[in-house]
C-alpha positions in Angstrom: -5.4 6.5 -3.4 -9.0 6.5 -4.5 -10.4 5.8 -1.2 -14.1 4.5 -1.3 -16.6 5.6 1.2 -19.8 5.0 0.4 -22.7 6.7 2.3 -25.2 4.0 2.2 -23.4 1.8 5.1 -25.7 -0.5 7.2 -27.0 1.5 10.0 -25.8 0.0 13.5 -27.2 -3.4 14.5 -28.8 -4.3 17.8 -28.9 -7.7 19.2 -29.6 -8.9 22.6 -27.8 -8.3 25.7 -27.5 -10.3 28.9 -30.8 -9.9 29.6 -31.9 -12.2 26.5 -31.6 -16.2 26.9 -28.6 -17.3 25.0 -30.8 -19.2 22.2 -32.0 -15.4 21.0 -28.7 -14.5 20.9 -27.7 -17.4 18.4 -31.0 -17.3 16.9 -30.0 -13.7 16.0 -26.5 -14.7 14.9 -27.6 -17.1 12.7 -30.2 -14.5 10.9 -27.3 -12.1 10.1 -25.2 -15.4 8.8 -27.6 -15.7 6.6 -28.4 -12.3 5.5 -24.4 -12.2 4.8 -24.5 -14.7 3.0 -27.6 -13.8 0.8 -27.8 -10.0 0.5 -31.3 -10.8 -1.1 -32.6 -11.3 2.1 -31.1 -8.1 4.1 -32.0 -4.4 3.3 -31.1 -3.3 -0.1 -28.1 -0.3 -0.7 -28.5 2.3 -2.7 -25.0 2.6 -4.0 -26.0 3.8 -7.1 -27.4 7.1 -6.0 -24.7 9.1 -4.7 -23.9 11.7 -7.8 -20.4 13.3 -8.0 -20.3 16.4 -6.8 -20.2 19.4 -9.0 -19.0 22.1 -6.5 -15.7 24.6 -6.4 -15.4 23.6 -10.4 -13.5 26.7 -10.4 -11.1 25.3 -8.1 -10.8 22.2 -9.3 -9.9 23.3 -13.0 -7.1 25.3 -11.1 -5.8 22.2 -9.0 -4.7 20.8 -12.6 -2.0 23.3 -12.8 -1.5 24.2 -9.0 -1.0 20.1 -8.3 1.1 20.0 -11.4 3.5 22.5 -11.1 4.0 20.9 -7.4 4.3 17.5 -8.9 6.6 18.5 -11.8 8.9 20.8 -9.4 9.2 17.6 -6.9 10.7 14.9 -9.3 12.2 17.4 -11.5 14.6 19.4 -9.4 16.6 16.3 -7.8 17.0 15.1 -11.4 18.1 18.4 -12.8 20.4 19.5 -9.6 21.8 16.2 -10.7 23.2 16.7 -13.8 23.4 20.3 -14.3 26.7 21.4 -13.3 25.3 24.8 -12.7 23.9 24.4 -9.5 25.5 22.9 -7.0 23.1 20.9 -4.4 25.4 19.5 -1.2 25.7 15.8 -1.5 23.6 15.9 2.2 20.7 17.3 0.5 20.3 14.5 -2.4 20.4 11.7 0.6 18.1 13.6 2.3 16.0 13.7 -0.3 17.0 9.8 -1.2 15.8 8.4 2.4 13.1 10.6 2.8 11.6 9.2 -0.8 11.7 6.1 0.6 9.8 6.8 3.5 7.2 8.6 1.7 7.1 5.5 -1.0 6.5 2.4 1.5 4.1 5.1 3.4 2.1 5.3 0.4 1.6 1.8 -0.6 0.5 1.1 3.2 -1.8 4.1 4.1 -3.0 5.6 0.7 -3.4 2.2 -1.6 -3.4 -0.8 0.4 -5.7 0.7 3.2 -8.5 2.2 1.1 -8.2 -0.9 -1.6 -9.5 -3.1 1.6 -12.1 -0.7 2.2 -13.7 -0.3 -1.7 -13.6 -4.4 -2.2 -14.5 -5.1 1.7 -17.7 -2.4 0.9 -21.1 -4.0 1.5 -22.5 -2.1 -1.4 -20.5 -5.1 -3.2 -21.7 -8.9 -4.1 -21.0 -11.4 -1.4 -18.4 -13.0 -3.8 -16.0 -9.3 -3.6 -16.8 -9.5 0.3 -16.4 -13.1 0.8 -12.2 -13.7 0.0 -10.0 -10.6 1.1 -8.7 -9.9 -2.5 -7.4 -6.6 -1.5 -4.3 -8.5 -0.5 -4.3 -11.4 -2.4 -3.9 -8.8 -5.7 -1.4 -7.1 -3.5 0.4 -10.2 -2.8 0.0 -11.6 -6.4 1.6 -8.0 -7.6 4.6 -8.6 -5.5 5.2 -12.0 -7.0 4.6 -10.5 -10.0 7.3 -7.7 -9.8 9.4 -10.1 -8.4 9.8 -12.9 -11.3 10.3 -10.1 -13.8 12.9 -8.5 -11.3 14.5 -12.4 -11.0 14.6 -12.8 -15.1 16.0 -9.8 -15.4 18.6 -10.1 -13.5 19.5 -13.9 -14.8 19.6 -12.6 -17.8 21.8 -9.7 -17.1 24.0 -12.2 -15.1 24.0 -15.0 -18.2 25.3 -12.2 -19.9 27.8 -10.8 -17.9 29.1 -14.3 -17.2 30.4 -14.7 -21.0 32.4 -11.5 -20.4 33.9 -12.3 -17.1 32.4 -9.9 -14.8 31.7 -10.5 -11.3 28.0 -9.5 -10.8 26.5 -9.4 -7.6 22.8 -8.8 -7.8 22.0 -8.2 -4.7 24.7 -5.4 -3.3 26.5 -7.5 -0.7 30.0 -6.6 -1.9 29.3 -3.1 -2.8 27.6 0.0 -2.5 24.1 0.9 -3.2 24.0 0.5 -6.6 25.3 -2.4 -7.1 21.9 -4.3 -6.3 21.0 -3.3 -9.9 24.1 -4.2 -11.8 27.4 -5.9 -11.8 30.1 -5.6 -9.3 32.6 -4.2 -11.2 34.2 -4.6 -14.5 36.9 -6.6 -12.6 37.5 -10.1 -13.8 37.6 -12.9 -10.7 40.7 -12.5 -9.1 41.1 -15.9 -9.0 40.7 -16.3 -12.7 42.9 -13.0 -13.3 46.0 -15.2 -11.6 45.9 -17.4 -14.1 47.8 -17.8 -17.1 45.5 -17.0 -19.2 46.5 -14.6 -22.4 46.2 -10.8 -21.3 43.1 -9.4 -23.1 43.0 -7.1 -25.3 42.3 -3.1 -25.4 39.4 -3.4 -27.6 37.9 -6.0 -25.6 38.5 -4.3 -22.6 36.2 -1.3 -24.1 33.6 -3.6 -25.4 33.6 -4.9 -21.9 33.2 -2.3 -20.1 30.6 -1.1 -22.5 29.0 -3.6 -22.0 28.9 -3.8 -18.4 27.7 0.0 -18.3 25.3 -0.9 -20.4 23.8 -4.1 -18.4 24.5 -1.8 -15.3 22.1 0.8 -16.7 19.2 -1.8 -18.2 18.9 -3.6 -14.7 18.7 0.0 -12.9 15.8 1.2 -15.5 14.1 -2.0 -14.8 13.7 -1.1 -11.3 12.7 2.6 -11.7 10.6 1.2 -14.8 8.6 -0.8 -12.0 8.7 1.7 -8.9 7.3 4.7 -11.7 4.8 2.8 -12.9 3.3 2.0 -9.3 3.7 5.7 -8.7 2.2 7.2 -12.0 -0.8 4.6 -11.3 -1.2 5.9 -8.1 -1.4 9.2 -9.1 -4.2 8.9 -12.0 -6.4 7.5 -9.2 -5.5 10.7 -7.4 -6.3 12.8 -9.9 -10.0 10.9 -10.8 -10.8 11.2 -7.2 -9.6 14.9 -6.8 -12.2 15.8 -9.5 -15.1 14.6 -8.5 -14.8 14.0 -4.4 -17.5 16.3 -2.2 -14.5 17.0 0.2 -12.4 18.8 -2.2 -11.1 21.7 -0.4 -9.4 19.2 2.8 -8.4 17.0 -0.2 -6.5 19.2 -2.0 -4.7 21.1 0.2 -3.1 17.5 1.2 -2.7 16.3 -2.0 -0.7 19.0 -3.3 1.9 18.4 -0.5 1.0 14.7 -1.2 1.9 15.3 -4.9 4.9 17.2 -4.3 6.5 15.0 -1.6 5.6 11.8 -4.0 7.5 13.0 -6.7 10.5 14.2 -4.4 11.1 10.2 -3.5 11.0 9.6 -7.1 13.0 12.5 -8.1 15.8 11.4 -5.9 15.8 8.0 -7.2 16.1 8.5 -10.8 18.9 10.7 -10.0 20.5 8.6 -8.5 20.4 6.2 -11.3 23.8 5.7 -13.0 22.7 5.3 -17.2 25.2 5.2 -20.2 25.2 8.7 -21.6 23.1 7.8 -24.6 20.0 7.2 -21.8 20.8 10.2 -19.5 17.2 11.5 -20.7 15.2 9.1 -19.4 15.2 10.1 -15.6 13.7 13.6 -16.9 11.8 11.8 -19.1 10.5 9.6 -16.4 9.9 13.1 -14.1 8.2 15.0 -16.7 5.7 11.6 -17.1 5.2 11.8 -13.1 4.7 15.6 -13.2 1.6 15.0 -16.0 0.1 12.3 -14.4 -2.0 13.8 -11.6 -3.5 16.8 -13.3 -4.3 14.2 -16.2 -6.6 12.1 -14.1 -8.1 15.2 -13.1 -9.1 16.3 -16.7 -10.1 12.9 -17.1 -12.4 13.0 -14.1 -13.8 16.7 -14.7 -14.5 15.4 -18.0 -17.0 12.5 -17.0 -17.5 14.1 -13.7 -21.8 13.9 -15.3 -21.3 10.1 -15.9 -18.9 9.0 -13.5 -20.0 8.2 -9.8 -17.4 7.8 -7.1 -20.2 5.7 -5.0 -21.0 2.9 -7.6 -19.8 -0.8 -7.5 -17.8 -0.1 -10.8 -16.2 2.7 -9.3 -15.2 0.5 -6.0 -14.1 -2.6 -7.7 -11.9 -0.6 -10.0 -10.4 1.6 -7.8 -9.8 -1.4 -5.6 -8.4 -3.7 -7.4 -6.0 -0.9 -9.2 -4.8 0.2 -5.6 -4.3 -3.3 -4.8 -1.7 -4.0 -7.7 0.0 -0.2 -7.2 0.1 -1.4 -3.6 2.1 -3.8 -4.2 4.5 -2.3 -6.3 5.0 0.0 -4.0 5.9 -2.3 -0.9 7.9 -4.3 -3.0 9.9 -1.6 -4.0 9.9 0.5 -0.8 11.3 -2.8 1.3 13.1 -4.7 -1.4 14.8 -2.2 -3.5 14.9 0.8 -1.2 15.4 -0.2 2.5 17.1 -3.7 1.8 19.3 -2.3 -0.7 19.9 1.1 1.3 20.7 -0.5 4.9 21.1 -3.9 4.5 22.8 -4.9 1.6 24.8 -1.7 1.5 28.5 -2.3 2.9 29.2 1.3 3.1 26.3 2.4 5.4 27.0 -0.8 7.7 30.5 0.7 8.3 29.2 4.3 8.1 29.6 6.4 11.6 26.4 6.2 13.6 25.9 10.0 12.7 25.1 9.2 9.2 23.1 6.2 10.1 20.8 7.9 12.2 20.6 11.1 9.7 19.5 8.0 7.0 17.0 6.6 9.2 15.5 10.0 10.8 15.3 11.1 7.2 13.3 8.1 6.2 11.4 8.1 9.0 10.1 11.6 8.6 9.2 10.8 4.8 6.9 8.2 6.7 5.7 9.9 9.5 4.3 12.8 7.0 2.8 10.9 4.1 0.8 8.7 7.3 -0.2 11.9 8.4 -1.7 12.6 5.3 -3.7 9.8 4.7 -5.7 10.8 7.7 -7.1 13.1 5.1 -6.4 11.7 1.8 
């Protein structure tokens, strides 16, 4: 979310109006064609000389733990409510929690990555070759290919193997619940190949297959949070690097910490939701605590450099851009594809649910929407 706003923006253009003969006006059009087209020719920016600012320093040592006990207390206490048997959350809480991430997931990869990556490699303190091709979404669109070949291997792979054992595997949910997007069906033979007179099988290989099948269950649901976390924890180094040195610090991080906080909710909610052999029941905290660390790390980071670094430069725009571009997609993908489809669409039980718990699903996502768009008027 390291949205770029230079100061040094071209000042506002006249050209003729009515009053001028329509040669002046093209006449004028083609002057600014060219000037586009060589920047040589047009006023020179001063991108360079915008220094990050050095104000609140106080404060901003202090959002490193005040944004990361927010963060940390967001995707932890899903994931611990989870599997403690302590504390007893109501089941309506965690899909509260579960739609509401999802609206505050696709949210972000619209409004706080997508949005300011078109603005940083669309800035005019760029070359004409950044401005010239919209590669905001062309990265955004190659990272959603990307995520989605590795999702498709996986998955062939995980079905190749299932196949040996028998299993019915249905990658994409449309005989079961949620979770069965992200693993097999059920460790069920074929009904049509358990009529047959085939020999009964074993109880050893019974256990080996459903071992087996909890196991490939588990890998193809990691691989999914494996992708969503890594869009998120990019995200949120970006956060922390512009937190640190941005001149509108106090607005920023009053919204980030509820930004921070609501973020790792959604992902809290997921990777407790995650069903993993009990040999991997760590990684969802493993995966929180990673989340929790991430933001107040690019803030060290930033307050570190913060007499090198400048948010204005052309480095700093086409890296923030491009890095926002790929996290944007990662994002989408997973918000539509993996959240919503999987969620609503492909989820059997919700499509026969009561219309009460349809709308409370939708409402909740919506409001995890509504909020984190709110926010990016801000941040």
């Amino acid at each position: 979310m390291l949205r770029f706003r230079p100061s040094c923006l071209p000042t506002m253009l006249s050209f003729p109006l009515a009053s001028s003969s329509s040669s002046s006006f093209l006449s004028y059009l083609a002057a600014r064609e060219v000037e586009d087209h060589d920047p040589s020719l047009s006023d020179p920016f001063h991108c360079e000389d915008e220094p990050p600012s050095d104000t609140h320093f106080p404060l901003r040592v202090a959002a490193i733990f005040v944004i990361g006990i927010g963060s940390m207390l967001g995707s932890l206490f899903p994931v611990l409510a989870k599997q403690s048997r302590l504390v007893h959350v109501p089941r309506s809480v965690f899909n509260f929690a579960k739609y509401f991430g999802s609206g505050v997931i696709l949210a972000t990869g619209f409004i706080h990555l997508l949005g300011p990556a078109i603005d940083a490699l669309g800035s005019q303190c760029l070359p004409w070759a950044w401005r010239d091709y919209p590669y905001a979404l062309a990265l955004c669109m190659f990272s959603i290919f990307s995520i989605f070949l590795v999702e498709l291997v996986a998955f062939r792979w995980g079905n190749a193997r299932l196949a040996k054992l028998h299993v019915a595997y249905d990658a994409h949910g449309h005989e079961a619940g949620a979770h069965a997007a992200h693993g097999p069906e059920s460790a069920v033979d074929d009904p049509e190949k358990s009529t047959g007179d085939s020999a009964p099988t074993k109880q050893s290989e019974g256990e080996l297959e459903y071992h087996w099948t909890r196991d490939d269950q588990g890998i193809t649901q990691a691989i999914g949070l494996a992708i969503l976390e890594f869009g998120v924890v990019l995200h949120s180094i970006l956060v922390g690097l512009t937190l640190a040195v941005n001149e509108d610090f106090i607005v920023l991080f009053i919204v980030l910490v509820f930004h921070q906080t609501f973020e790792g909710l959604g992902l809290g909610s997921r990777l407790a939701e995650v069903e993993l052999p009990p040999r991997f029941r760590h990684l969802p905290v493993f995966g929180a605590i990673i989340f929790g660390f991430t933001t107040p790390l690019g803030i060290a980071v930033g307050l570190g450099v913060r007499s090198s670094f400048n948010p204005g430069s052309t480095t700093a725009a086409i890296v923030s851009g491009v890095m926002d571009s790929f996290s944007a997609g990662v994002l989408i993908y997973t918000g539509l594809v993996e959240l919503l489809a999987h969620d609503f669409l492909f989820n059997k039980k919700m499509m026969a649910a009561p219309t009460r718990q349809l709308v409370f699903a939708i409402g909740s996502m919506m409001l995890g929407v509504a909020l984190m768009a709110l926010l990016g008027r801000w941040a």
